[in-house]
C-alpha positions as CSV (number, residue, x, y, z in Angstrom):
1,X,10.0,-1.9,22.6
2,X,9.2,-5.7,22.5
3,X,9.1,-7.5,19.3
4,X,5.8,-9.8,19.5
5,X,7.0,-12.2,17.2
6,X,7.2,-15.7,17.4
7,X,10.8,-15.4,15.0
8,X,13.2,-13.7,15.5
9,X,13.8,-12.2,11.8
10,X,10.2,-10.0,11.5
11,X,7.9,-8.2,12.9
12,X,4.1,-7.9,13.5
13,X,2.8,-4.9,11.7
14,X,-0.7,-3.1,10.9
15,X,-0.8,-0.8,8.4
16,X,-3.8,0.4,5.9
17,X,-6.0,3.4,5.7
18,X,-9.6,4.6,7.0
19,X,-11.9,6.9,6.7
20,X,-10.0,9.1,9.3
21,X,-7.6,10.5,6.2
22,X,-8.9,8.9,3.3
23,X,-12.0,9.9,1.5
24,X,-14.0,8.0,-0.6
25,X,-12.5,8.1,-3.7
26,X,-9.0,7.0,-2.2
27,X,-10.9,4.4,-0.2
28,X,-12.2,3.3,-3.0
29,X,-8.9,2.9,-5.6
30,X,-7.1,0.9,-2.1
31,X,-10.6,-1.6,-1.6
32,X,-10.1,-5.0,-2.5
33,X,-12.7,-7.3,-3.4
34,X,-13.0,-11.1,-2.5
35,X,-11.2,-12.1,-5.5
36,X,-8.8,-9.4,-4.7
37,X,-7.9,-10.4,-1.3
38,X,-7.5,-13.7,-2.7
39,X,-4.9,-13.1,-4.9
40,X,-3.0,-11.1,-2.5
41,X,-2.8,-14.1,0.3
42,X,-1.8,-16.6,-2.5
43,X,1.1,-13.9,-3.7
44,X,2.1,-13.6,0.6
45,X,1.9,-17.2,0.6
46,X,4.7,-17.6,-3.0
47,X,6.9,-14.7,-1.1
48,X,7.1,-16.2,2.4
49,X,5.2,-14.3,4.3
50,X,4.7,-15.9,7.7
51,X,1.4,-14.8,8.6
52,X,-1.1,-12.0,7.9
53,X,-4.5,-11.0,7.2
54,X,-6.6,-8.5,5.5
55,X,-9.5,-6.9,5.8
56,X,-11.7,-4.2,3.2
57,X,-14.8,-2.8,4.2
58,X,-16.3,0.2,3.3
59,X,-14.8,2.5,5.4
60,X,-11.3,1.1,5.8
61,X,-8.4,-1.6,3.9
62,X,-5.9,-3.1,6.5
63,X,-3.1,-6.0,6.8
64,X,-1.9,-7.4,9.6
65,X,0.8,-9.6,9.4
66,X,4.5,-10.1,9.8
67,X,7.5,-9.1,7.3
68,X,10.9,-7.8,7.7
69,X,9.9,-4.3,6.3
70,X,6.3,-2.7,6.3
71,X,6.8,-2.4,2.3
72,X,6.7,-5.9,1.6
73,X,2.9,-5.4,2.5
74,X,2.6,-2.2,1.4
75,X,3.8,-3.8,-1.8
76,X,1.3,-6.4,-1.6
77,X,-1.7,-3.8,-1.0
78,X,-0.8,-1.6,-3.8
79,X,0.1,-4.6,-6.3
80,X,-3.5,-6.0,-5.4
81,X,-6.0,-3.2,-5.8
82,X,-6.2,0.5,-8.2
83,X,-3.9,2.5,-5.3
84,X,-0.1,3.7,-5.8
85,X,2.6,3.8,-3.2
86,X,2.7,7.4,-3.6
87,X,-1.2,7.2,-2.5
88,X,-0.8,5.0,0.5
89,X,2.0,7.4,2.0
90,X,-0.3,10.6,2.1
91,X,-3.2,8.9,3.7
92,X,-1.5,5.6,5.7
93,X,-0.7,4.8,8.9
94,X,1.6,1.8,10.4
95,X,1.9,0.8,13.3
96,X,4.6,-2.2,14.7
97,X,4.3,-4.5,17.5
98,X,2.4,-3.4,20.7
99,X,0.7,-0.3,18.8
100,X,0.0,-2.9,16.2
101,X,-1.7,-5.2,18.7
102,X,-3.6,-2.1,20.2
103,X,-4.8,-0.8,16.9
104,X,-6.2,-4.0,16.4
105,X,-7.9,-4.4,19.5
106,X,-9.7,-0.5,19.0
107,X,-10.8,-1.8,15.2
108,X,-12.5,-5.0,16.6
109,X,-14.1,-3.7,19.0
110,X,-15.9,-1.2,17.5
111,X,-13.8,1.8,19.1
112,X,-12.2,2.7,16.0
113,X,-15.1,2.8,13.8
114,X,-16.8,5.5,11.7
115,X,-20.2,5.1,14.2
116,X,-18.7,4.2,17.3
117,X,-19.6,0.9,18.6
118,X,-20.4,-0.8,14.9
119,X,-19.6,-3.9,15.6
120,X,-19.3,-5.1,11.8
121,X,-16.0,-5.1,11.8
122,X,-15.4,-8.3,14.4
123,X,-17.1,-10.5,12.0
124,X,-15.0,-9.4,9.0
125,X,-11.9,-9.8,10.7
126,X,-13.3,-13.5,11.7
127,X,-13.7,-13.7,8.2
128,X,-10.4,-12.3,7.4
129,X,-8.3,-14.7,9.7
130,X,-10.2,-17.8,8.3
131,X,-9.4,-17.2,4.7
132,X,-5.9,-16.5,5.8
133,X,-6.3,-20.1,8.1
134,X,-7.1,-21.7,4.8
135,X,-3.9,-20.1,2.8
136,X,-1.9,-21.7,5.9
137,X,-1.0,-17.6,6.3
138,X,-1.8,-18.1,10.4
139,X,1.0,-18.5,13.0
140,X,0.2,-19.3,16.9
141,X,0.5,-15.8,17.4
142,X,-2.3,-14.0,15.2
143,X,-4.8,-16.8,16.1
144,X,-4.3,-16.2,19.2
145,X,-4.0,-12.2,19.0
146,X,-7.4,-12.6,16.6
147,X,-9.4,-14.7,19.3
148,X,-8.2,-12.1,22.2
149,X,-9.9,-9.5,19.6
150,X,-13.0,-11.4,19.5
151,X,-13.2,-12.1,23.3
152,X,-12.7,-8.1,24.0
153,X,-15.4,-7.5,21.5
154,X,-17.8,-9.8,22.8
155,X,-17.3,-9.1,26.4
156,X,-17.7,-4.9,25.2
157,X,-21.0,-5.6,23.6
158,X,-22.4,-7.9,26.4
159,X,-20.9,-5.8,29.6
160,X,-21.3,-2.7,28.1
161,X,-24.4,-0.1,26.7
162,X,-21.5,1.0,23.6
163,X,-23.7,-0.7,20.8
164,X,-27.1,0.1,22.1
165,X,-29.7,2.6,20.3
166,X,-30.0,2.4,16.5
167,X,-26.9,3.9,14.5
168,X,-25.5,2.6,11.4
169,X,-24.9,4.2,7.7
170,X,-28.4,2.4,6.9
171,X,-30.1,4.3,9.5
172,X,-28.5,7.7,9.3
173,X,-29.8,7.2,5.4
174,X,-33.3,7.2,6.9
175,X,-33.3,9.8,9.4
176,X,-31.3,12.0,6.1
177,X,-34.3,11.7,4.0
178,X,-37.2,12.2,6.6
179,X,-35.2,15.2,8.0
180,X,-34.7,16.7,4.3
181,X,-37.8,15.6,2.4
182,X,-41.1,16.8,2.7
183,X,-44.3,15.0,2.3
184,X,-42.5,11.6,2.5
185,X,-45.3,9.6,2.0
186,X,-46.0,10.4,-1.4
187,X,-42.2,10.2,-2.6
188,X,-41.4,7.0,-4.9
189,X,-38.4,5.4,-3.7
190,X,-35.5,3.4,-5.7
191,X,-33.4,1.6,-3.8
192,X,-30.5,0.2,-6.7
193,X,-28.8,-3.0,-4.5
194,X,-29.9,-5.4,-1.8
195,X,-26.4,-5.9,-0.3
196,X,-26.2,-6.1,3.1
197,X,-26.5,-2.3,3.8
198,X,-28.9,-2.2,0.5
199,X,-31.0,-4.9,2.9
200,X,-30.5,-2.7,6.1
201,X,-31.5,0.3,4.2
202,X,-34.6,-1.5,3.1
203,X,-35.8,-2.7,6.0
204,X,-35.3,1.2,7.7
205,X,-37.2,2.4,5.4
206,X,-39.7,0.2,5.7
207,X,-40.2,0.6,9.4
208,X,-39.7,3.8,9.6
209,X,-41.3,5.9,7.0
210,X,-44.2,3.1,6.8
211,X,-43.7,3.8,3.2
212,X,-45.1,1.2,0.5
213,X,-43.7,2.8,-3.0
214,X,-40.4,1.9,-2.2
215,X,-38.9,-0.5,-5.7
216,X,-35.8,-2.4,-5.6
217,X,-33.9,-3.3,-8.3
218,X,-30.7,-5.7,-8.5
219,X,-28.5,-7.2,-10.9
220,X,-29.0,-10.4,-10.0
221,X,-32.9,-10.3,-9.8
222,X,-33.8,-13.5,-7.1
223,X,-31.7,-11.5,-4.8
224,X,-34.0,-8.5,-4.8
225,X,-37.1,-11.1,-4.8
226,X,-36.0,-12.2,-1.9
227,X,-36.3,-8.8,0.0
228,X,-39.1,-8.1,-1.3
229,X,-41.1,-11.0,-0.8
230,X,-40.3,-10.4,3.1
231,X,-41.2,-6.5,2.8
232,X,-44.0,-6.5,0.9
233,X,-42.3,-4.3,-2.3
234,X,-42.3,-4.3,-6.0
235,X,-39.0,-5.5,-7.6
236,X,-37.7,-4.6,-11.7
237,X,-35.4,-5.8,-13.6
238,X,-31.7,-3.9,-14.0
239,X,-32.9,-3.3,-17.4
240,X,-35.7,-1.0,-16.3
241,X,-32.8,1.0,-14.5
242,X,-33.2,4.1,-16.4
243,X,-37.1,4.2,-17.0
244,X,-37.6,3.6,-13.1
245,X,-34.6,6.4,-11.9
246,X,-37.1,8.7,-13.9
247,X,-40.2,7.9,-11.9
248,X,-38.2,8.2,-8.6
249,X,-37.7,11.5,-6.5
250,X,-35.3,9.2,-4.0
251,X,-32.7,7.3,-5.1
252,X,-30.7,5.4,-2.8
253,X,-27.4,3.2,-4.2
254,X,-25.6,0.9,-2.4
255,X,-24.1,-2.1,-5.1
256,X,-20.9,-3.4,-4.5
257,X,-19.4,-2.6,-8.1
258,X,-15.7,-1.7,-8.5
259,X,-16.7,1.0,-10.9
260,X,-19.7,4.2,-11.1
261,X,-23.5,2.3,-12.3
262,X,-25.0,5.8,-12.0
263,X,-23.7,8.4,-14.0
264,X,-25.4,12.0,-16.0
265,X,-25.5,10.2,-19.1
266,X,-28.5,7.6,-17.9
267,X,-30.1,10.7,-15.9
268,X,-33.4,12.0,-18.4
269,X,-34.8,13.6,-15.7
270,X,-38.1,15.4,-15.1
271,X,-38.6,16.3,-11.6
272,X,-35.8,16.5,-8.5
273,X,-34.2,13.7,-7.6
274,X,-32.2,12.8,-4.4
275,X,-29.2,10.6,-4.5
276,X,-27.3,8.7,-2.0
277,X,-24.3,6.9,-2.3
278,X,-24.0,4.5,0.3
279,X,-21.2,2.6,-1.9
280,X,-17.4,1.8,-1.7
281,X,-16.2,2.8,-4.1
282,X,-18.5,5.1,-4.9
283,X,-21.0,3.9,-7.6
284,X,-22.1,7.4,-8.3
285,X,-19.9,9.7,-10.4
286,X,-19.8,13.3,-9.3
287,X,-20.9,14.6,-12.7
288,X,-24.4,13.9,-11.3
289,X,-24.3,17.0,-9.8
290,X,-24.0,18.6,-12.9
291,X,-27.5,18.0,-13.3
292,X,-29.9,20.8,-12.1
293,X,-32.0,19.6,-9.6
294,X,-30.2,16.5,-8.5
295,X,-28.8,16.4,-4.8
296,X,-25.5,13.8,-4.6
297,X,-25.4,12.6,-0.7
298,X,-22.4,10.4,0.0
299,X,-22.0,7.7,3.1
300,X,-19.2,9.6,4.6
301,X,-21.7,12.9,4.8
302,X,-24.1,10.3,6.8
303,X,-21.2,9.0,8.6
304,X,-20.9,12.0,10.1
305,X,-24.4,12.4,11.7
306,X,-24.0,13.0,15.4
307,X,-26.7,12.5,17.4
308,X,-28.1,11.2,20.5
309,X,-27.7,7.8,20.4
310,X,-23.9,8.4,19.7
311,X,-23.5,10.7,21.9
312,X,-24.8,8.2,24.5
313,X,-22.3,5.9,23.0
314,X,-19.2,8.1,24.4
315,X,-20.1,7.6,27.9
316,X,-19.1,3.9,27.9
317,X,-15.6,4.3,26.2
318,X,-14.0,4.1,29.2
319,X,-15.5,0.5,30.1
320,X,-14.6,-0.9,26.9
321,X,-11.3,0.5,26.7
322,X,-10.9,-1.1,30.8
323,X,-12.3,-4.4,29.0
324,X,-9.4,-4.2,25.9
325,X,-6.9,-3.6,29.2
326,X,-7.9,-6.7,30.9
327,X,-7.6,-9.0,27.5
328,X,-4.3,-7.1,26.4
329,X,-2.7,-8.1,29.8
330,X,-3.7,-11.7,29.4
331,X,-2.5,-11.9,25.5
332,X,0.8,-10.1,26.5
333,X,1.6,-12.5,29.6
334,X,0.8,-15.3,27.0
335,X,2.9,-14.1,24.6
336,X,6.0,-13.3,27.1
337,X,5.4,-16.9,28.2
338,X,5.7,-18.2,24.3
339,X,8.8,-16.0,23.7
340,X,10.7,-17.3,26.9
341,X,9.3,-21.0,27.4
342,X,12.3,-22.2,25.0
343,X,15.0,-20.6,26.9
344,X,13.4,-21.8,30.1
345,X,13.4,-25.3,28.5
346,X,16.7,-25.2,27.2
347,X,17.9,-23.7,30.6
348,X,16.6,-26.9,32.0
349,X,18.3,-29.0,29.9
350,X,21.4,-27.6,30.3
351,X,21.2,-27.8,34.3
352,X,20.3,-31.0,34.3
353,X,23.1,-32.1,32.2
354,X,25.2,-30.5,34.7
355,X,23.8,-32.2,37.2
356,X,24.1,-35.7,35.5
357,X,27.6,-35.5,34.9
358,X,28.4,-34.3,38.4
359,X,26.6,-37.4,39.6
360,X,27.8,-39.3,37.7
361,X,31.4,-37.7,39.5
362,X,30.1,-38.0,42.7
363,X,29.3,-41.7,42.6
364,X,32.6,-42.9,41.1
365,X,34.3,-40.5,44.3
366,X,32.6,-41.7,46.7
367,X,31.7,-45.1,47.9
368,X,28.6,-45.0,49.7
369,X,26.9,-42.2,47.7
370,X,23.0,-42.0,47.4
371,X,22.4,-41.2,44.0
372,X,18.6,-41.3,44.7
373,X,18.8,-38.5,47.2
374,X,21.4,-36.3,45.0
375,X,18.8,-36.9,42.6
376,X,16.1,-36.0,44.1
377,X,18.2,-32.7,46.1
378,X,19.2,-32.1,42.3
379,X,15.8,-31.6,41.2
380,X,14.4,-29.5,43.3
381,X,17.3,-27.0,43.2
382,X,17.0,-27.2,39.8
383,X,13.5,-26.4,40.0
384,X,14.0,-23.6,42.0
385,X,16.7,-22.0,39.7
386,X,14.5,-22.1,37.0
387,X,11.4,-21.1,38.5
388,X,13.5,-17.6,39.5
389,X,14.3,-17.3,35.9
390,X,11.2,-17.7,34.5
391,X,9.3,-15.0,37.4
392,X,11.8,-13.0,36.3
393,X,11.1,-12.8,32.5
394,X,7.5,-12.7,33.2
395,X,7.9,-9.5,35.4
396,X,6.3,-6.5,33.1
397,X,8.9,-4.4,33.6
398,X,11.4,-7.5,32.4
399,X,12.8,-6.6,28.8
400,X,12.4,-10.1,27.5
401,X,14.9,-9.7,24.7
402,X,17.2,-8.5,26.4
403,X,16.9,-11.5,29.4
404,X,16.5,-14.0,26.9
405,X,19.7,-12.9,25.4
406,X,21.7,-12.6,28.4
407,X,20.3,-15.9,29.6
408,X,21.6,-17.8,26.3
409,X,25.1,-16.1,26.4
410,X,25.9,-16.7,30.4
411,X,24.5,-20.7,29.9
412,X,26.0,-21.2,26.2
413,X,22.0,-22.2,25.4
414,X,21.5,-20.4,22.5
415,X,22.2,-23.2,20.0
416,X,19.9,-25.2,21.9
417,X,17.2,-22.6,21.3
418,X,17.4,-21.4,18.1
């Protein structure tokens, strides 16, 4: 297999863990948070490592990036967040090279996601790569591989039907509570965080229940105002957190805390109450459910809601994976072209030296010799030679390594190369 590596001495990996083998709780001890990811590119940067990004979202943590050995960023992933080594290896996968470079094309564009065709992800890998920009952790190759990724994404949700209909965590939330609770209308609702899928929950809600006794409540108050100003609620402070879980028969929890905010011991309840998680990690603790009457729904349960509109999704998989095909082919002919264009160069060089001191021969043997027309005979030759080298390492079924190698060795190049 090719190395897609712009050195010689690593290679590109991806490695991480989703939803696919890791539950929430796992997901949850591997997420890193901003300050997190932070620390873990400025610890790449004081070890060397040449490029790489990573990415932690709810239902997934990944690097990409290059090393000598997949445990230099395993090391980094488990040396930056609550997970162990022995952790990652039950639940991880890693892939090198061209699987690396596919498994990042299936993330981005929303094949590889929990709801297929959740196009999230794109923009927190954009996100990803321009922290990593700013770290100088960004060779020619992952900006390039990255805006391939973003192309294929874009092209997929424009060209394709793979995104349309209304499917998201947020919205399966919605369709779980008017599916499971009766008499909707009179229910009060909690909703504990206005994150982004505390927002998107919100706003569901709000359109489709038609439901007016829906309270937020946030940590950091002006946040909530905010949402609630647009959608017509009633905001409390997080110290009325206990009194108002009491009052509710739905509560729905979505903060971004690193730790459980809800847990049996503020639970003083006197009526049913229904719970759902839609955090990572999970801000609910378990022993919730030690609490008769309480029902604990987590975001994975939700995740896995199939229905129509998903099922609708399927049919255009084979479009976008054609689409990821098309922009693959085009970032590998780029890439064989940056692996060989120094050997071509060099090959040049070292012909044209050739050719200068046999002119340079030529003219001192012979009296009436045209050096402008050797010259110009020279070139072109020269040219040709060349140009059959480089077809030839651009061929699909070339192995460039190998050519690049045998190329060097024959012409005595390779210092000139490296």
């Amino acid at each position: 297999m090719e190395n897609f590596n712009m050195s010689r001495n690593t290679t590109f990996y991806a490695l991480g863990l989703s939803y696919k083998k890791a539950d929430a709780t796992i997901r949850g001890k591997f997420s890193l948070d901003a300050k997190a990811q932070s620390i873990l590119l400025t610890q790449a940067e004081a070890e060397g490592i040449e490029s790489l990004i990573v990415t932690s979202t709810c239902n997934r943590t990944e690097i990409y990036g290059f090393a000598n050995h997949p445990y230099e960023l395993i090391k980094l992933l488990c040396e930056n967040s609550q997970g162990s080594v022995q952790e990652f290896q039950e639940v991880a996968y890693i892939y090198k090279n061209q699987e690396a470079i596919n498994h990042m094309f299936r993330v981005g564009t929303g094949l590889d996601s929990q709801i297929l065709g959740d196009f999230e992800i794109i923009s927190q890998i954009k996100n990803a790569f321009n922290q990593s920009k700013s770290y100088g952790l960004v060779n020619s190759f992952m900006e390039r591989l990255v805006n391939s990724v973003i192309q294929a994404s874009k092209k997929i949700k424009t060209d394709t039907e793979i995104s349309s209909g209304a499917t998201s965590v947020s919205f399966a939330s919605v369709q779980y509570i008017i599916k499971n609770v009766e008499d909707i209308a009179n229910k009060n609702i909690l909703l504990f965080g206005t994150g982004k899928i505390g927002r998107n929950t919100c706003e569901n809600l709000v359109k489709h229940t038609k439901h007016e006794q829906i309270t937020l409540i946030n940590r950091t108050k002006d946040k909530a105002e905010k949402l609630a100003e647009k959608l017509d609620l009633v905001v409390k402070n997080y110290s009325d957190l206990q009194l108002e879980i009491q009052k509710a028969d739905i509560l729905v929890v979505a903060t971004g805390a690193q730790n459980p905010t809800i847990d049996k011991a503020i639970l003083n309840l006197k009526k049913p109450l229904l719970i759902l998680d839609l955090s990572i990690p999970k801000n609910v603790n378990e022993n919730v459910n030690e609490i008769e009457g309480v029902t604990l729904i987590h975001m994975d349960h939700l995740s896995q809601m199939t229905d129509e509109t998903l099922e609708n999704r399927k049919k255009h998989i084979p479009a976008a994976e054609a689409i990821i095909e098309e922009i693959k082919d085009e970032f590998r002919t780029w890439t064989k072209g940056r692996k060989f264009a120094p050997t071509i160069n060099a090959l040049k060089a070292k012909l044209n030296d050739i050719k200068n001191s046999e002119l340079d021969f030529q003219s001192k043997k012979i009296a009436d010799f045209n050096e402008e027309q050797a010259e110009i005979i020279s070139n072109r030759i020269i040219q040709k030679i060349t140009t059959h080298f480089a077809n030839h390492l651009k061929d699909e079924n070339t192995m460039v390594d190998e050519s690049i190698e045998w190329i060097e060795k024959v012409f005595k190049i390779e210092a000139m190369v490296k």
